[in-house]
C-alpha positions in Angstrom: -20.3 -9.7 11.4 -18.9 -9.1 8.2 -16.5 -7.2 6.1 -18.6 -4.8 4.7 -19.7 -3.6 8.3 -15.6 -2.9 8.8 -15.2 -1.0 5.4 -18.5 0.8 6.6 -17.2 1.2 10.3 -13.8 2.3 8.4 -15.4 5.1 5.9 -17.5 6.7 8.6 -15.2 7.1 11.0 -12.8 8.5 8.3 -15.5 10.4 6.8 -14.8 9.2 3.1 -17.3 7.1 0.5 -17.8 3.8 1.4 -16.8 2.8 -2.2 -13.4 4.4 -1.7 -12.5 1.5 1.0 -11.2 -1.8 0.0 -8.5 -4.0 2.2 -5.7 -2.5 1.1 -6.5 0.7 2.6 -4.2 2.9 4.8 -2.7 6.2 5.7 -1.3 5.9 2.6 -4.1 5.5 0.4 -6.6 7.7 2.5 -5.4 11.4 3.7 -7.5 11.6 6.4 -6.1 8.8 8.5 -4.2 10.6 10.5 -3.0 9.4 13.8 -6.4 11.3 15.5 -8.1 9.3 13.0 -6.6 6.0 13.8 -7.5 6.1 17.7 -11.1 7.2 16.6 -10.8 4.8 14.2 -9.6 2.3 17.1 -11.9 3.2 19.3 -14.8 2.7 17.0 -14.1 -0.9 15.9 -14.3 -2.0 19.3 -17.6 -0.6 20.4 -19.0 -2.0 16.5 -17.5 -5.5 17.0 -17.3 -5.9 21.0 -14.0 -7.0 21.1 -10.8 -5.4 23.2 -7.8 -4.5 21.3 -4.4 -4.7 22.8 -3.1 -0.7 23.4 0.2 -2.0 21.8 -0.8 -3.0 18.9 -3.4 -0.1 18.0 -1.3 2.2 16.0 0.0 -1.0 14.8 -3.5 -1.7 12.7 -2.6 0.8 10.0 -4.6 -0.9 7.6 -8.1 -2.3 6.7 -6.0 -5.7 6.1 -4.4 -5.5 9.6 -7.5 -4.4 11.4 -9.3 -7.2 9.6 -6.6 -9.8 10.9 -6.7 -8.7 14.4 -10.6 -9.0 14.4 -9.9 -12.3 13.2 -7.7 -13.3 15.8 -10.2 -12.4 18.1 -13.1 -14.2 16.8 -15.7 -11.2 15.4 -14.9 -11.5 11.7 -14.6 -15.2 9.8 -12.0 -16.4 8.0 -11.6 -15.3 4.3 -12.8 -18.0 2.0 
């Protein structure tokens, strides 16, 4: 697994180009991540990376950086270099 499948897990669920995603991105930078977005959004990086988020934290992963962190955590990404 990598970070390029997130940003593309991130864009299509978002609906937005793939170029337009980088780890800063958030509500703030992307007007369509709503909070319908974010559960689809949720929703969708579990089934891609087979891993179980905890409900308390996922409106908490507002962010490509903080979703990127959790997946971490949980073993389906690798560190950054």
């Amino acid at each position: 697994m990598s970070d390029k499948l997130l940003y593309e897990t991130v864009a299509r669920v978002l609906r937005v180009p793939l170029e337009t995603i980088d780890i800063d991105s958030s509500p703030e930078t992307i007007a369509r991540w709503d909070s319908m977005a974010q559960v689809a959004l949720m929703l969708e990086v579990e089934s891609v990376f087979s891993v179980r988020l905890h409900s308390d934290s996922l409106m908490a992963l507002n962010s490509v950086r903080k979703i990127r962190d959790a997946l971490v955590h949980l073993g389906a990404l690798p560190e950054a270099p």
